[in-house]
C-alpha positions, 0 to 999 in steps of 0.5 A: 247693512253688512259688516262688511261694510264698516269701516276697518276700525269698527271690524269684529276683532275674531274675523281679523284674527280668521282673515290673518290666519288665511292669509298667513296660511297662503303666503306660508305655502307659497314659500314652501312650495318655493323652498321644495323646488328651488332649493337643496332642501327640497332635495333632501326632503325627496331623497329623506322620502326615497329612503323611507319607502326602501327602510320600510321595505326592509325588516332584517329578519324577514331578510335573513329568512329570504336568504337563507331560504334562497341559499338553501335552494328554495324557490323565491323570487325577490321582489321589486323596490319602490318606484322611487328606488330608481336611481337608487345608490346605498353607499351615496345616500344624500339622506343617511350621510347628510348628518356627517361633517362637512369637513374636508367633504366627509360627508360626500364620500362613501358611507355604506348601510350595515346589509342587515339595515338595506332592503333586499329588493330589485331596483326598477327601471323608470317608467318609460325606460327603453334600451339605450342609444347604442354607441358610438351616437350614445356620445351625443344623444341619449334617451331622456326617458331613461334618466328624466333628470332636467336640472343640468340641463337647465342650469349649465345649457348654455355652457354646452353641457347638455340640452334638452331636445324632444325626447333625448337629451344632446350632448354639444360637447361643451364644459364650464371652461370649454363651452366652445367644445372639448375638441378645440379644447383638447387641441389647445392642450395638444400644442403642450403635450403629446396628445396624439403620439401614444405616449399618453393613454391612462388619464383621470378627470376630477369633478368631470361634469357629464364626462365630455372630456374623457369621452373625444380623449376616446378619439385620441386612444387616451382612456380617461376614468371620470369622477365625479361626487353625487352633489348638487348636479345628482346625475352628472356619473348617470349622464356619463354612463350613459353616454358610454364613457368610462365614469364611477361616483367618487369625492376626494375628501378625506380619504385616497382615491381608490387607484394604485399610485403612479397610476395615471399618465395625465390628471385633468381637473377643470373647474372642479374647485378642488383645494388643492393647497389646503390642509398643508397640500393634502389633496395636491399630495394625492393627486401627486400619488396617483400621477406616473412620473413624467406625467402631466397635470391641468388645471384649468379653471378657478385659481389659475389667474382668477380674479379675487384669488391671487393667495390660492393661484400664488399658494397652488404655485408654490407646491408646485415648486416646492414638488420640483414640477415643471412649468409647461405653459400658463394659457388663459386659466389653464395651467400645465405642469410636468411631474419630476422622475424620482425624489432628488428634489425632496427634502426640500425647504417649503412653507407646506412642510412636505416631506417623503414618507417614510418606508412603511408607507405603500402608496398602492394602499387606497381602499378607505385609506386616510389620506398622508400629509406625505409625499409617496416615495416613488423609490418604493415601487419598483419598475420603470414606468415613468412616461416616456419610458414606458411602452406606447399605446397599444404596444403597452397592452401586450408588453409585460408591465414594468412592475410585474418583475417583483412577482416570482416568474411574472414574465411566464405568468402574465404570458401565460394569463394573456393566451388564456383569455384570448381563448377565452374571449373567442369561445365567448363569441364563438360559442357561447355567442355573447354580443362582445364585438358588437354595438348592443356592448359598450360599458363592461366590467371584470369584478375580478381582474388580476391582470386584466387579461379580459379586458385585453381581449377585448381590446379591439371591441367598441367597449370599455372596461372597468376593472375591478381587484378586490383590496383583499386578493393581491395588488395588481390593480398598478400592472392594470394601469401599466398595460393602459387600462383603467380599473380600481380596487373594491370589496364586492361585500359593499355596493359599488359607487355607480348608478342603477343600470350602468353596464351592459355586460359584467364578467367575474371569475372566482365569483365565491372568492369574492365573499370568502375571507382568504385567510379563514376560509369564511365567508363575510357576506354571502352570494344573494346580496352579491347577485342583487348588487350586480343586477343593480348595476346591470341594463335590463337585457344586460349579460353576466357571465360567472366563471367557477367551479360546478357546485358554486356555478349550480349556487349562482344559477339558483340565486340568478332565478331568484333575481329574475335572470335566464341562466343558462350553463356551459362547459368551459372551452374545449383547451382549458382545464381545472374542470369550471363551468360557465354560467351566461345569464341576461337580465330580463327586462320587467317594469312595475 
């Protein structure tokens, strides 16, 4: 007879030890088969495997040698990233920044890679990827294929989020606090504040899941930036470009928002589950710095009359009071205050300590700026541009804006800035023949704004437009806000805080100024990574248009070879002088 038919006492001791190894064996791979799909960890394991296949790809010599050859006008094509490179964000890496603390988010904000330490490669589309959903069906329906990314859908569906259905993803319209619709909640804030009148135009959503929100304020002429961090819904900001809304990746964590201050005419956060009351206030002093006077602020969402959070609702109360902020209404979970004009209400007794910053504060100041435990001084920005007082949409985008009286003959200047670009932009569409105007155009930046006269020109187009003021050329991102546009400050030597392939067409002036230090002359990065960053941004068969002199436009032509673009050169229009040139280039679409 068999062993196999002993009892299990009589069994040999080694195949015990066989069969508890098996099986040990088993019931370990079915635990991390489950870790890697249904938990974080898995997504960190993925993005730590991400990040491996592009280090590997980067050896900063070899780097430094790709350059130099391609600036020095030798012909090189970069080549492709990995497969895995396609959503692919270097300041938003959730494997290099997982490391950091947790504190007040640390962790999720920007960290950039030194450039010696990132691959220089061209991020690819994914497999299947196709030319967008034109807007504006783009709000309600975009490709699946193009962002195969199934988790929201999956996990806030039934909120009305977003569903899958065949081959596009559908947008019902529908939020955490709104999953009847955005319009009907838009409607219920409208018996509030004046959502129709004009009055408002500039408004921000914090923690805007895919953006639906700011995209039916579009209908109302309110032009909404939505933030949102890279966190557990990864590609909430992805969904909302796509969508054709204005949206950029960003975290309120230890350091100000990039905006001006007084910037926004309405600040909404529906369920972003912002602290606003801890630190002594912090984050509520931010957003009171980014807030227009007579601007409004909603909450809706935890803690406003939320169960189990009477301290938070009682505390969130109480700053409010103590910043002098006027009580609207209180609706179901949705709280609304108006702030006050002008600092008569500090200083003040209040259990948070807040007091008014001192006179060496500017508020303006907000690229990798720490955050204050201080209340901005409005008195410190000169203007009357409070809401209400301000012009109403559209005549704001024409009118001088209030805070260009402190530059030297701003009235002459911005009038003068305007005319240009109107000229500008009709050559563009005349002849250089650009698609602005038209439906294959929805998301556009200016990389170089100053006064956003391109984006004024463009007003009347179906597109939005990011406008983008160096931190290093002077702070007019504020006259920006006041015209009722949106925009927001960075250094073009750091990669931007979006995804791959989010604009159809990106236009910078100056191109060479971006990368030069004003004061030395130098330059602190240089135009081969710059031309890289841009084309990671850019939707293949997008457009770029750079403006500047002929010995920097022949550079950039180089470069836009290098980078798999077709450059073509133009004179600049026939009633402009300084004797530029224009390069137009469009970004071919290749696969791996």
């Amino acid at each position: 007879m068999g062993q196999s038919n002993l009892p299990p006492s009589k069994r040999n001791p080694r195949q015990w030890r066989l069969l508890d190894i098996v099986t040990a064996g088993f019931f370990g791979f079915i635990f991390l088969f489950f870790v890697l799909i249904f938990t974080p960890l898995g997504d960190s394991l993925a993005a730590s495997g991400r990040q491996t296949l592009l280090l590997s790809n980067s050896d900063p010599r070899q780097r430094h040698r790709l350059i130099a050859a391609i600036e020095a006008g030798e012909q090189r094509t970069i080549e492709a990233c990995p497969p895995d490179a396609v959503d692919h964000m270097p300041c938003e890496d959730p494997r290099l920044n997982s490391h950091l603390s947790r504190e007040m988010n640390y962790y999720r904000e920007r960290h950039c890679p030194r450039p010696e330490a990132t691959p220089l490669c061209l991020i690819p589309p994914p497999e299947g990827y196709k030319i967008p959903v034109q807007w504006p069906e783009s709000l309600h329906k975009i490709r699946h294929s193009n962002m195969p990314h199934d988790k929201i859908a999956d996990r806030k569906g039934h909120q009305g989020w977003m569903k899958r259905e065949g081959q596009h993803f559908i947008f019902p319209g529908g939020g955490t606090m709104f999953p009847d619709g955005a319009i009907q909640y838009i409607e219920k804030l409208g018996q509030y504040i004046p959502i129709k009148s004009g009055i408002l135009r500039t408004a921000l959503d914090m923690g805007c899941g895919v953006a639906s929100f700011g995209g039916y304020l579009l209908a109302r002429d309110i032009l909404t930036m939505s933030f949102a961090p890279r966190d557990s819904h990864k590609s909430q900001i992805q969904f909302a470009l796509e969508r054709g809304i204005p949206a950029m990746v960003a975290m309120l964590g230890t350091r100000r928002l990039p905006f001006p201050a007084f910037a926004f005419d309405l600040v909404h956060c529906s369920r972003c589950l912002i602290p606003f009351t801890a630190y002594n206030a912090t984050y509520f002093i931010e957003v009171d710095r980014l807030l227009r006077p007579s601007g409004y602020l909603v909450i809706s969402g935890p803690p406003v009359q939320w169960p189990k959070q009477d301290k938070e609702w009682s505390d969130l109360q109480a700053v409010a009071r103590a910043l002098c902020y006027e009580l609207i209404a209180v609706d179901g979970n949705t709280v609304i205050w108006k702030k006050p004009v002008g600092n008569s209400c500090m200083p003040n007794q209040n259990e948070f300590g807040l007091e008014l910053c001192d006179g060496s504060d500017d508020p303006n100041s907000a690229w990798y700026f720490k955050l204050k435990k201080c209340v901005s001084n409005t008195d410190s920005v000169k203007g009357d541009y409070a809401v209400g007082r301000i012009h109403k949409w559209p005549a704001r985008l024409t009118a001088a804006p209030p805070r260009a009286t402190i530059m030297k003959n701003s009235a002459d200047v911005f009038e003068a800035d305007s005319r240009r670009w109107v000229r500008r932009v009709a050559y563009y569409k005349n002849s250089l023949n650009l698609k602005l105007g038209t439906p294959a155009v929805r998301n556009v930046m200016d990389m170089n704004a100053f006064f956003g006269g391109f984006a004024s020109a463009v007003a009347s187009d179906p597109v939005w437009v990011m406008n983008v003021v160096p931190p290093r050329k002077p702070y007019t991102l504020d006259l920006i806000f006041d015209r009722g546009l949106i925009g927001v400050y960075h250094d073009w030597c750091e990669p931007f805080s979006t995804y791959p392939r989010s604009y159809d067409l990106i236009h910078v002036t100056s191109i060479e100024s971006l990368i030069k230090d004003p004061a030395s002359g130098n330059n602190r990065c240089n135009i081969v990574d710059l031309l890289v960053e841009i084309d990671r941004m850019l939707r293949p068969e997008g457009t770029v248009v750079v403006r500047d002199t002929p010995d920097v436009i022949k550079k950039v032509a180089h470069v836009a070879n290098a980078v798999r673009w077709k450059p073509t050169i133009h004179d600049q229009e026939p009633e402009s002088h300084g004797g530029e040139k224009i390069l137009v280039a469009t970004k071919r679409y290749w696969t791996l």
